[in-house]
DOLOVEX-83582 format. One record per residue (C-alpha): residue number from 1; residue in one letter; chain; x, y, z. Coordinates in steps of 0.02 Angstrom, whole numbers, plus 50000, padded with zeros to 5 digits. Layout:
BEGIN
[pt NUM a A [X Y Z]],
...
//
This chain:
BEGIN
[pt 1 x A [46356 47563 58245]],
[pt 2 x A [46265 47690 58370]],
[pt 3 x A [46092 47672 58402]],
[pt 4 x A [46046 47801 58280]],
[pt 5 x A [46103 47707 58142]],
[pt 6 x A [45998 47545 58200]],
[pt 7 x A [45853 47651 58207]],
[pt 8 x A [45882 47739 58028]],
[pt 9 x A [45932 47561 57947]],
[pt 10 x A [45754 47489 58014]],
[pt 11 x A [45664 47618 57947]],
[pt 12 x A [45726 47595 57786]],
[pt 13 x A [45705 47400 57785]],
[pt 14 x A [45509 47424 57834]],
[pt 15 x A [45478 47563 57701]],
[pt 16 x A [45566 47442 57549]],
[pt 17 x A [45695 47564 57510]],
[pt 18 x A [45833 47463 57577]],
[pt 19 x A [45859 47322 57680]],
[pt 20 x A [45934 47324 57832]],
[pt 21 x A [46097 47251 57876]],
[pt 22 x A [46100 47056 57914]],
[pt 23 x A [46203 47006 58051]],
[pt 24 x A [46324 46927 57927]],
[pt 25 x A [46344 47079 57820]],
[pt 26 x A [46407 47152 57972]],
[pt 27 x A [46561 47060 58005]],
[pt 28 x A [46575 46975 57826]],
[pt 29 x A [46769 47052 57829]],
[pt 30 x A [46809 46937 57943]],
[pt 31 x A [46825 46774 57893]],
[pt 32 x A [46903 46694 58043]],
[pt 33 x A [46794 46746 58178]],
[pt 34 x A [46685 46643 58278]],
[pt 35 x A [46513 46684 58313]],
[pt 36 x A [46550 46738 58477]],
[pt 37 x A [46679 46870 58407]],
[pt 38 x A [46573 46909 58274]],
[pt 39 x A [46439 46964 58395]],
[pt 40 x A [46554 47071 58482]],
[pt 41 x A [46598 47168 58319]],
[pt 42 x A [46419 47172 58291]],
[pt 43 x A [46394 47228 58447]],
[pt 44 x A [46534 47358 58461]],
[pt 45 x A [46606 47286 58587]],
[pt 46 x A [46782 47172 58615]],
[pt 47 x A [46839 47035 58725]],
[pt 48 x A [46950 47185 58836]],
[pt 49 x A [46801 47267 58860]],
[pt 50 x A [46681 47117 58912]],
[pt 51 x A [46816 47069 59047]],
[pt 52 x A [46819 47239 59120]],
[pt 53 x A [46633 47261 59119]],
[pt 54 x A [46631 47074 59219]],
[pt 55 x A [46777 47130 59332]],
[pt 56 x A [46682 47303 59367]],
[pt 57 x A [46512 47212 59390]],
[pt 58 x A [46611 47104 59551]],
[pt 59 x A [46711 47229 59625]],
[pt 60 x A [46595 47239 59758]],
[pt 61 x A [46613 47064 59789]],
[pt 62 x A [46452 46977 59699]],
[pt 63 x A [46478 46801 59671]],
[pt 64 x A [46428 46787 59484]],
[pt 65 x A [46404 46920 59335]],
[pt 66 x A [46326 46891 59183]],
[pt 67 x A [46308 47033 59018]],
[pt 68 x A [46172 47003 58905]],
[pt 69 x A [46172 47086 58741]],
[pt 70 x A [46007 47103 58618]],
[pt 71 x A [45982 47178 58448]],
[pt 72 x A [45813 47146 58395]],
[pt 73 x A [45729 47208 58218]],
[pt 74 x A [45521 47173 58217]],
[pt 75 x A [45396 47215 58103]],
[pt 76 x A [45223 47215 58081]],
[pt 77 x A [45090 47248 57948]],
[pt 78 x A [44899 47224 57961]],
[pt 79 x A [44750 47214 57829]],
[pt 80 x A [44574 47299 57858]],
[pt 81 x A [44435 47311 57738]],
[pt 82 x A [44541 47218 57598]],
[pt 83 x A [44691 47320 57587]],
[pt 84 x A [44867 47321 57709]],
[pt 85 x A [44826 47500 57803]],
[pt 86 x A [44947 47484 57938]],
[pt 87 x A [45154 47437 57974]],
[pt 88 x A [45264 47480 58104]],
[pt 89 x A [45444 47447 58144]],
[pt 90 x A [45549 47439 58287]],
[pt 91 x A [45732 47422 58326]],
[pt 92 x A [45770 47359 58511]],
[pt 93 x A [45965 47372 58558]],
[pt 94 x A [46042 47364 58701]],
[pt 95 x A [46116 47265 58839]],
[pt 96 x A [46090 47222 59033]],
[pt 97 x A [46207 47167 59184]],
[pt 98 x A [46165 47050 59319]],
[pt 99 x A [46259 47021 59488]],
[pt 100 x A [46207 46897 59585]],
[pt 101 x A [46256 46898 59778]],
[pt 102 x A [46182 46728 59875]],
[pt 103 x A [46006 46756 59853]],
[pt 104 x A [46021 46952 59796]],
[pt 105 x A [46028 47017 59624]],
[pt 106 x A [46055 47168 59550]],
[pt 107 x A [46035 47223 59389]],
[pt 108 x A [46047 47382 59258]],
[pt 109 x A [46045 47373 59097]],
[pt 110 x A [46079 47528 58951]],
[pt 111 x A [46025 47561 58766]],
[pt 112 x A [46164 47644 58715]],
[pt 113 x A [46332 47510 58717]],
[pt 114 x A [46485 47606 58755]],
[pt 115 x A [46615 47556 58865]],
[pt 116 x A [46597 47702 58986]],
[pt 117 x A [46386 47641 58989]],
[pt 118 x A [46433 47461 58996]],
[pt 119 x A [46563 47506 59172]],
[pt 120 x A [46395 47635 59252]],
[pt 121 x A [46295 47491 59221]],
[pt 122 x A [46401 47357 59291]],
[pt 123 x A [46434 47469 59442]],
[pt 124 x A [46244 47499 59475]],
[pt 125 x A [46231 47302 59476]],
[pt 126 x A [46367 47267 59594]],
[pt 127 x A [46292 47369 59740]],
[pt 128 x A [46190 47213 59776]],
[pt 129 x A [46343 47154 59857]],
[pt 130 x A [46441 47184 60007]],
[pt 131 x A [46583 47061 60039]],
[pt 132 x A [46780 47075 60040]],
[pt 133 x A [46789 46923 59953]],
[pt 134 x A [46803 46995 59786]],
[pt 135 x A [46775 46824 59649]],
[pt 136 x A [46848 46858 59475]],
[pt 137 x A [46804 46843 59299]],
[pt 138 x A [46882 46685 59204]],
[pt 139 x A [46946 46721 59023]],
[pt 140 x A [46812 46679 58910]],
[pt 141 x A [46760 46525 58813]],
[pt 142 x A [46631 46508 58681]],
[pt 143 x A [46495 46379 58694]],
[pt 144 x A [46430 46313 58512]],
[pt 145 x A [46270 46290 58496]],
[pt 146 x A [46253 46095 58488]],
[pt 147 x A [46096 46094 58402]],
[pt 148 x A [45991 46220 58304]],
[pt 149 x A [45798 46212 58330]],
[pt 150 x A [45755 46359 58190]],
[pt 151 x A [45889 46355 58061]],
[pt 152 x A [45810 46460 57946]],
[pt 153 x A [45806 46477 57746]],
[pt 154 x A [45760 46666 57723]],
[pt 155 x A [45800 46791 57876]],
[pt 156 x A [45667 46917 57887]],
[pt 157 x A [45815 47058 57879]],
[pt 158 x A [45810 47021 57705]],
[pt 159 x A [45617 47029 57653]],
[pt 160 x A [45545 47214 57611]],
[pt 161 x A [45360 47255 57646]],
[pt 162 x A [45307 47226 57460]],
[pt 163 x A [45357 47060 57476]],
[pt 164 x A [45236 47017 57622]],
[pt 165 x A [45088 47099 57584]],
[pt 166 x A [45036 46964 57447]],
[pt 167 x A [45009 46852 57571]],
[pt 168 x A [44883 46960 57673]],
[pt 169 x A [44799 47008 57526]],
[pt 170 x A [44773 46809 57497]],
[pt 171 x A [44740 46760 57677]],
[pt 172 x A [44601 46902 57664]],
[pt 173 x A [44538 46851 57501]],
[pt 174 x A [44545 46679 57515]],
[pt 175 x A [44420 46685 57687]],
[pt 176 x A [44305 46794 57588]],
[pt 177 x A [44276 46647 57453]],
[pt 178 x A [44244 46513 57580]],
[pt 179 x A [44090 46596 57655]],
[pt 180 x A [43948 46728 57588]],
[pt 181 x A [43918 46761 57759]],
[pt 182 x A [44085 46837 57785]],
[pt 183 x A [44078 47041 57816]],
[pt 184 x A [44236 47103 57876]],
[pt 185 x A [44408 47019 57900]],
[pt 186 x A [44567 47082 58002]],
[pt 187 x A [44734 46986 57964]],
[pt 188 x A [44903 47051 58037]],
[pt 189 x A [45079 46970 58009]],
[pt 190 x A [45235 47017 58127]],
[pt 191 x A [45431 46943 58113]],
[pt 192 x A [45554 47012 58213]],
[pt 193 x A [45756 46934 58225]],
[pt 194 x A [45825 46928 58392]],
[pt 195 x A [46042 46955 58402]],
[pt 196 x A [46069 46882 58569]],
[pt 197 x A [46268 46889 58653]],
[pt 198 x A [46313 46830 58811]],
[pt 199 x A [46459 46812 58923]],
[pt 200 x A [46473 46786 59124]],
[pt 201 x A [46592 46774 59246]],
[pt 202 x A [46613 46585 59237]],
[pt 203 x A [46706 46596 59058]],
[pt 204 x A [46541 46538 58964]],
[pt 205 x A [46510 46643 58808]],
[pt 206 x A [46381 46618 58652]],
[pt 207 x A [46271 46693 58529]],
[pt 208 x A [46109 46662 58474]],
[pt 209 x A [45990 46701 58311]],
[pt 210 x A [45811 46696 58361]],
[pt 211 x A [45690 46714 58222]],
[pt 212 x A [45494 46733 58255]],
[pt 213 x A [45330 46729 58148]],
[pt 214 x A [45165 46768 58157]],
[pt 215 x A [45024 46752 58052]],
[pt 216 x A [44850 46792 58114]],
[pt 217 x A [44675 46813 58051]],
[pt 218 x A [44498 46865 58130]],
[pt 219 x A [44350 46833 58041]],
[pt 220 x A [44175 46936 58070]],
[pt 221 x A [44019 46841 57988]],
[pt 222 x A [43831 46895 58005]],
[pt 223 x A [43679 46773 58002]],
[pt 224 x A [43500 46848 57994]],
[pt 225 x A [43557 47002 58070]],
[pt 226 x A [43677 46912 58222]],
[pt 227 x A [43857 46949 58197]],
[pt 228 x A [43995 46800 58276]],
[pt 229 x A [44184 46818 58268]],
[pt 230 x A [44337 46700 58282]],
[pt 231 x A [44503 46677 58214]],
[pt 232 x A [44644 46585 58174]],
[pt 233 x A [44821 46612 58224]],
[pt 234 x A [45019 46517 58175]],
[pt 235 x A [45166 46558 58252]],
[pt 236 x A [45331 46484 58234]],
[pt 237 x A [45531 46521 58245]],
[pt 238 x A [45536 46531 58050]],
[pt 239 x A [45624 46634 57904]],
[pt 240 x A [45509 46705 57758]],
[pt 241 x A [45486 46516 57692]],
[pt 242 x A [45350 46510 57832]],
[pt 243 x A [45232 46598 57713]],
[pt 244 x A [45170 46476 57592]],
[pt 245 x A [44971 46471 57503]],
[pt 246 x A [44963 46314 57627]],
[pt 247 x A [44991 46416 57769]],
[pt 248 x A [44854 46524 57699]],
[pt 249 x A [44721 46421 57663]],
[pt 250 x A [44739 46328 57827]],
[pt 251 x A [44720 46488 57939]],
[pt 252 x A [44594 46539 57812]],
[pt 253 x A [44485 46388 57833]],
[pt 254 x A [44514 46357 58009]],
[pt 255 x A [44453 46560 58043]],
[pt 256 x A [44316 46538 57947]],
[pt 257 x A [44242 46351 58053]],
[pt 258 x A [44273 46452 58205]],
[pt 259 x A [44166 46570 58173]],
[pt 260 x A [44041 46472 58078]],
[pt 261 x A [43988 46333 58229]],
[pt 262 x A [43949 46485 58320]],
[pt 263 x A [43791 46546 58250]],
[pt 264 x A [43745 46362 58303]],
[pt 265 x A [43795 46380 58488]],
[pt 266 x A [43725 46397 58672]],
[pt 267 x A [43775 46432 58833]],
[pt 268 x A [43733 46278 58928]],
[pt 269 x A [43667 46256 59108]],
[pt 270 x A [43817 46277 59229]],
[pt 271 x A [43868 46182 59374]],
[pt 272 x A [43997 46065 59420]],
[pt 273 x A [44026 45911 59282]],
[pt 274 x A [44130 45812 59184]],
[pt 275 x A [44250 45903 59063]],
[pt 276 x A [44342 45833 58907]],
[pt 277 x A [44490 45945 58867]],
[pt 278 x A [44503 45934 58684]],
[pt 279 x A [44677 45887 58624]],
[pt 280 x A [44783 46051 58567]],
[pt 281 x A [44743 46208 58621]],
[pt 282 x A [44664 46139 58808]],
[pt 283 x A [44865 46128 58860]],
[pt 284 x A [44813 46314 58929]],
[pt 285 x A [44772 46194 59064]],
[pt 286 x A [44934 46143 59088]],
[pt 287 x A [45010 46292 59086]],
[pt 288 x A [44914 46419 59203]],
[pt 289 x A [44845 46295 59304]],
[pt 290 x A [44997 46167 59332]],
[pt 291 x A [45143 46235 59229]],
[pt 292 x A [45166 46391 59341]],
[pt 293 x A [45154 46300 59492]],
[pt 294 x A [45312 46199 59446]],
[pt 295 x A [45425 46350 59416]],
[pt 296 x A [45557 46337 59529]],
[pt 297 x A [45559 46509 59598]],
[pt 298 x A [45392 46485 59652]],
[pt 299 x A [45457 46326 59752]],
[pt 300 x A [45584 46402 59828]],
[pt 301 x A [45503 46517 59917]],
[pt 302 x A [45357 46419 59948]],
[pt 303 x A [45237 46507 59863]],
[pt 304 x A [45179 46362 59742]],
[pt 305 x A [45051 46227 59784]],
[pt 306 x A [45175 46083 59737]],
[pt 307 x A [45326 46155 59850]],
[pt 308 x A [45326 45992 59957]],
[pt 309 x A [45268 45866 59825]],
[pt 310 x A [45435 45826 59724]],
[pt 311 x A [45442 45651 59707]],
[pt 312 x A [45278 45610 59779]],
[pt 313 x A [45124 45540 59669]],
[pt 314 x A [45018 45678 59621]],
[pt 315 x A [44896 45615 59458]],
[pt 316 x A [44859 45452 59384]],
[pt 317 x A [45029 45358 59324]],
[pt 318 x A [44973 45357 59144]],
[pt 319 x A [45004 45567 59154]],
[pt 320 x A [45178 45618 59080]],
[pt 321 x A [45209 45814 59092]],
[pt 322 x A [45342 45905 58996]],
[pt 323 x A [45425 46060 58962]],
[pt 324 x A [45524 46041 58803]],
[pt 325 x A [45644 46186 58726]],
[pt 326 x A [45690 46057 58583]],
[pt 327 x A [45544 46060 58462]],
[pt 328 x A [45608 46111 58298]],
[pt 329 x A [45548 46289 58248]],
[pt 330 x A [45432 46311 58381]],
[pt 331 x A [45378 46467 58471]],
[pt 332 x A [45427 46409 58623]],
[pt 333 x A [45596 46334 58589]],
[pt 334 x A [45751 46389 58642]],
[pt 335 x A [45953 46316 58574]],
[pt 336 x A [46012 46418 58728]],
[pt 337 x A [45932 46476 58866]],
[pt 338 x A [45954 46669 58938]],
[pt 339 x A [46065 46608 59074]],
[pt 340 x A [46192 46512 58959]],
[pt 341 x A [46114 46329 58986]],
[pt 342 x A [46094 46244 58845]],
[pt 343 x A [45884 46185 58793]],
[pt 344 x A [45811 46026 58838]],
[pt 345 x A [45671 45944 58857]],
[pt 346 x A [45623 45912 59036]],
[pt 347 x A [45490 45763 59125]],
[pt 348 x A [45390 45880 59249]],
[pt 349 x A [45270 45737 59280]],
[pt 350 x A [45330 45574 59244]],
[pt 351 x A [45201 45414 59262]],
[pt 352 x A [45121 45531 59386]],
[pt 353 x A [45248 45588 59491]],
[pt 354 x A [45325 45750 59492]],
[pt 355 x A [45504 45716 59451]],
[pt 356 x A [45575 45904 59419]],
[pt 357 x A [45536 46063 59425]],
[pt 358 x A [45587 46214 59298]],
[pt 359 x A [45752 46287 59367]],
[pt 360 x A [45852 46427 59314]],
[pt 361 x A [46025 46475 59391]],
[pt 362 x A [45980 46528 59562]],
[pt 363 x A [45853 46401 59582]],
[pt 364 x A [45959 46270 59538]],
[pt 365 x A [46092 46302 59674]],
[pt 366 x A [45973 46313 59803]],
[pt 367 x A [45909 46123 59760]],
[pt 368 x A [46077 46084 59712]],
[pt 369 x A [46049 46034 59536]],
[pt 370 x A [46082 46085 59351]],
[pt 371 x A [45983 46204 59284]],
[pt 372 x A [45857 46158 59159]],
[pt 373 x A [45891 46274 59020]],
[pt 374 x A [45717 46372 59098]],
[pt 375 x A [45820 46525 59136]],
[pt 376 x A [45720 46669 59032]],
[pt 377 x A [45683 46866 59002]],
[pt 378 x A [45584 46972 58896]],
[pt 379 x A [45728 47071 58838]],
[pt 380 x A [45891 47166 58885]],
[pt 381 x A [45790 47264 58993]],
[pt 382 x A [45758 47102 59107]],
[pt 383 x A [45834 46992 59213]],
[pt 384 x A [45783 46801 59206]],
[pt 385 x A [45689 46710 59287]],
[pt 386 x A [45595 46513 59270]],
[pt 387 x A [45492 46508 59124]],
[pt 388 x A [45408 46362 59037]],
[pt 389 x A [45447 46351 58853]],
[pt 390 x A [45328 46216 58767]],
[pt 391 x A [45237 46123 58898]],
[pt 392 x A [45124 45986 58853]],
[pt 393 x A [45067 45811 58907]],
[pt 394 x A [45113 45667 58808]],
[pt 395 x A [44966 45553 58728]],
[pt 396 x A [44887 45415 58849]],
[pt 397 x A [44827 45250 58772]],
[pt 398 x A [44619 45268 58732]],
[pt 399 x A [44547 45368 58598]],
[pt 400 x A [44453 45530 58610]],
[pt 401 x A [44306 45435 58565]],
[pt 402 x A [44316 45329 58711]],
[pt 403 x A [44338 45456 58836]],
[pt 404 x A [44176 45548 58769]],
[pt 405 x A [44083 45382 58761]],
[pt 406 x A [44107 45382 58977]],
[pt 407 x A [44015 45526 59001]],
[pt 408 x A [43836 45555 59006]],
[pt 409 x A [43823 45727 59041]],
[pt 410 x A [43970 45850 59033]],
[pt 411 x A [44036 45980 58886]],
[pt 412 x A [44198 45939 58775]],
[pt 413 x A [44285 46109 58755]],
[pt 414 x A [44429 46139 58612]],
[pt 415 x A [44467 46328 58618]],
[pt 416 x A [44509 46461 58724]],
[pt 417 x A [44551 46641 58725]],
[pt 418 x A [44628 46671 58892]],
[pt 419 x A [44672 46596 59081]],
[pt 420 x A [44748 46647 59249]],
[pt 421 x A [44796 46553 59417]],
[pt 422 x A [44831 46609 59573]],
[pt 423 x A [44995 46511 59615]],
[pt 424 x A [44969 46499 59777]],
[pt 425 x A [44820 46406 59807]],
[pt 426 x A [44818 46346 59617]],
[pt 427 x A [44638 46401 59579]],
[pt 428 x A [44609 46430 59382]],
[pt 429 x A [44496 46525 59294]],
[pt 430 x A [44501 46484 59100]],
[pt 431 x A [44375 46581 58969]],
[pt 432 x A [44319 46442 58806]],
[pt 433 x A [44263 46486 58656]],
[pt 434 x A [44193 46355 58584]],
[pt 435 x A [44150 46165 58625]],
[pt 436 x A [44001 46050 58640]],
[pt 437 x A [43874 45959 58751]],
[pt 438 x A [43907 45791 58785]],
[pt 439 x A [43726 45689 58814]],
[pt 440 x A [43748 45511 58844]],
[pt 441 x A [43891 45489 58758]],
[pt 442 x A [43903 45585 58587]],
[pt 443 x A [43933 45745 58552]],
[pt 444 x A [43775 45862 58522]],
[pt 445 x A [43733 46054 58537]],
[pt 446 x A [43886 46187 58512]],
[pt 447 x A [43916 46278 58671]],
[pt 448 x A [44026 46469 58681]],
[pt 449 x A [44065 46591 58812]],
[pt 450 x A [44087 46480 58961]],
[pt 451 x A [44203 46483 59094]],
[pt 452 x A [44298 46363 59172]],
[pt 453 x A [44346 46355 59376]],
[pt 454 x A [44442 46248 59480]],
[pt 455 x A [44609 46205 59565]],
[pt 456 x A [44757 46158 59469]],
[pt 457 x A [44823 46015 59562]],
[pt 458 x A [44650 45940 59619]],
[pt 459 x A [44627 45937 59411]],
[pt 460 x A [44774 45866 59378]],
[pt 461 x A [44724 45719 59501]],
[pt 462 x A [44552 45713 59437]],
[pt 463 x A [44610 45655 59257]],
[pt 464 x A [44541 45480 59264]],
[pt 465 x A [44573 45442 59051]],
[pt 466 x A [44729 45533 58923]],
[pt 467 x A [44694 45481 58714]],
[pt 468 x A [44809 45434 58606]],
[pt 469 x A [44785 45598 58501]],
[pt 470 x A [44939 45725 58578]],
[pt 471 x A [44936 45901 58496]],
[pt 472 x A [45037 46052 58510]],
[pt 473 x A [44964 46213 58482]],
[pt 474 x A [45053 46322 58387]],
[pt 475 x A [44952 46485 58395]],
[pt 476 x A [45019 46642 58471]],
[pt 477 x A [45037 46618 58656]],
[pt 478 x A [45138 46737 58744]],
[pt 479 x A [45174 46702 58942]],
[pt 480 x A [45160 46831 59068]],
[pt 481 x A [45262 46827 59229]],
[pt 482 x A [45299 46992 59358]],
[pt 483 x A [45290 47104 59228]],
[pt 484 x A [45388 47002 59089]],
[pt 485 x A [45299 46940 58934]],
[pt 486 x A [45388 46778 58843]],
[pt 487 x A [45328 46681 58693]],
[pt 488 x A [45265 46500 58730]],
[pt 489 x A [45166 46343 58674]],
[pt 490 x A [45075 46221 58767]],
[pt 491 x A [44975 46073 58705]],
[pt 492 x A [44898 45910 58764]],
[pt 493 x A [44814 45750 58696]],
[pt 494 x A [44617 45745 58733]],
[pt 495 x A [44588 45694 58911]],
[pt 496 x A [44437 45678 59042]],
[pt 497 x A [44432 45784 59212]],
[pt 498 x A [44304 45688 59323]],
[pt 499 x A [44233 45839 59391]],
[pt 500 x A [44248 46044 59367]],
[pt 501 x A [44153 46204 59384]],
[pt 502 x A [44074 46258 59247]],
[pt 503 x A [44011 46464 59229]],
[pt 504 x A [43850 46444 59129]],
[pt 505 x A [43675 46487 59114]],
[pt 506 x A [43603 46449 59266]],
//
């Protein structure tokens, strides 16, 4: 199919007068292909052509070639003042070539497959290189995919807009009826189905079906003339089934609490104290102020903080860090990474040490190692680099209630909207939401629009107690790295940092 015809078929599927085609209505002829062939009919594409794209992409003498292909169908469709007044569609399709050349790469990538477009490209990639030693492409072999993380009932392909707007209606309904205060409500839901083919130089082929869901509410309320707002967001790799009235009344209720403690909130007195990271949604923690630091890339050139720490003690022993790709049907799991490595779940931290790093292909054969299944991209468009996937710590051994019970003054803070770091130097900046005073002991006054400062590894060391209550947080966090934007989850059990800055009312 040309890229018209994507574009005309996803129109269709988004305005219910067809559907359009699933992958496996696409190939259904033949009976006695493997996925990896399948994909390449999909794709338009056959095995000739892949070699001579490979062989093309090293002629210059690169040392490695990989061809990533994508065909991606999203949609999305939002509710405002209690009807469904928006939708959009989009059709991504296309594919990219990397060459890599000892530390070099180049890369091109084109939206229109063709073998003549597939050669340009491969050409523009392999003037990275500059060798007479010209490597060549081995014949290829598929790679199954040993386990699936989001086998899926219902592909989205298959799902017209009537069928989805039900559920909008309800979410937007349903928050209505839990609170008279309630004035205006916004709910959007987006799925999109990610095609993904791969081959390289090295022989290794697969492909890949990526499914992704989100569900999302925000929830305006007024009190005595004082308007709050808050929300309430899911997202998973999940078929249709995701949408259920449980799903519904659980982003419904949770939207409407959020907003709710808020008319009862202050901003406290700033200053540097005692903070309890609520279990959940406080893994932003881990992820902007630590997680980045322990992508490899960042290592290798060292840029990161923790570039000369591997192995050494760098927290208390009862810390274990990970970043896991194997969590069934979550947003940040992977069954194969972008780079052909297969997911896993990897100990970053383990009993306080730092034990790994996150490596994809070129950082791996700098340190000598295997890859850890980190090697990611946005899309076709984008070559791949170390990303985390789900990164969380795993749960300590006191309660939550314990670790509030140790402090007499400090804030416990649950939810957050946004955080950077500067890799660097590791210094974090996270905005919260919501949380609470803690005054000798117990939990009192609700507390909003604070900030959060310090330095990523100095918090990780200042953990002093980890509860027993580990949460992932499946909301809709999306990673950005140089430019590239890739879906992620991060999570953590309640835990106690001795000492950070807190942006308050001074």
């Amino acid at each position: 199919m040309d890229r018209r015809n994507f574009i005309r078929t996803g129109s269709l599927a988004l305005l219910g007068a067809a559907t359009a085609p699933t992958f496996a209505s696409s190939f259904a002829g033949n009976k006695n292909a493997t996925p990896v062939l399948s994909a390449m009919e999909h794709f338009g594409v056959s095995d000739a052509d892949v070699r001579k794209t490979l062989a093309a992409a090293l002629e210059k003498g690169g040392d490695y070639a990989d061809l990533f292909f994508e065909h991606t169908f999203s949609n999305s469709i939002g509710l405002q003042d209690g009807i469904v007044n928006r939708a959009s569609s989009n059709i991504d399709f296309g594919m990219g070539v990397r060459v890599l050349s000892g530390d070099q790469t180049g890369y091109a990538y084109i939206e229109n497959i063709t073998l003549e477009e597939m050669l340009k490209a491969a050409g523009t990639a392999a003037r990275i290189a500059s060798s007479s030693v010209k490597a060549k492409p081995v014949p290829l072999t598929e790679k199954p995919i040993k386990s699936n993380y989001y086998a899926i009932s219902t592909p989205w392909e298959g799902v017209v807009l009537k069928e989805k707007t039900p559920y909008l209606q309800k979410l937007n309904d349903k928050i209505f009826s839990l609170d008279k205060r309630v004035q205006k409500v916004s709910a959007s839901l987006s799925d999109s189905t990610s095609h993904i083919l791969f081959c390289n130089s090295e022989g290794v082929s697969y492909y890949d079906y990526r499914p992704m869901v989100t569900l999302s509410a925000v929830c305006i309320m007024e009190e005595n003339g004082r308007f709050e707002n808050s929300y309430s967001a899911r997202a998973y790799r999940k078929g249709f089934e995701f949408l259920s009235d449980d799903m519904i009344d659980v982003i419904a209720r949770e939207a409407v609490e959020n907003t709710a403690i808020l008319f009862k909130a202050i901003k406290p007195k700033g200053g540097e104290m005692p903070v309890v990271m609520g279990s959940g949604g406080s893994g932003i923690l881990l992820h902007e102020a630590i997680g980045h630091a322990f992508e490899a890339d960042f290592n290798r050139k060292n840029i990161s903080i923790f570039s000369e720490q591997l192995n050494k003690k760098i927290c208390n022993e009862h810390i274990n860090v990970v970043d896991d790709g194997t969590i069934p049907f979550n947003r940040g799991s992977i069954n194969i990474d972008d780079e052909g490595t297969y997911g896993q779940k990897t100990y970053i931290v383990k009993e306080g040490i730092l034990t790994s790093y996150l490596h994809d292909r070129i950082s791996a054969k700098h340190y000598g190692i295997p890859s850890t299944g980190n090697g990611r991209r946005e899309s076709f468009r984008n070559m791949p680099m170390p990303r985390m996937r789900a990164t969380y710590m795993e749960a300590g051994n006191v309660t939550e209630s314990d670790i509030i019970a140790s402090v007499k003054r400090g804030i416990f803070v649950d939810k957050f909207t946004n955080g950077q770091v500067q890799i660097g130097a590791g210094d974090f900046t996270f905005f919260v939401k919501s949380g609470y005073l803690i005054e000798n002991g117990k939990l009192t006054q609700p507390i909003k629009d604070i900030n959060i400062i310090g330095n990523g590894p100095k918090a990780l060391a200042d953990i002093t107690m980890v509860a027993d209550n580990a949460k992932i947080d499946n909301g809709t966090w999306t990673c950005g790295k140089d430019g590239q934007s890739c879906p992620v989850t991060c999570g953590m059990p309640s835990a106690l940092v001795s000492k950070l800055t807190v942006g308050g009312e001074s």
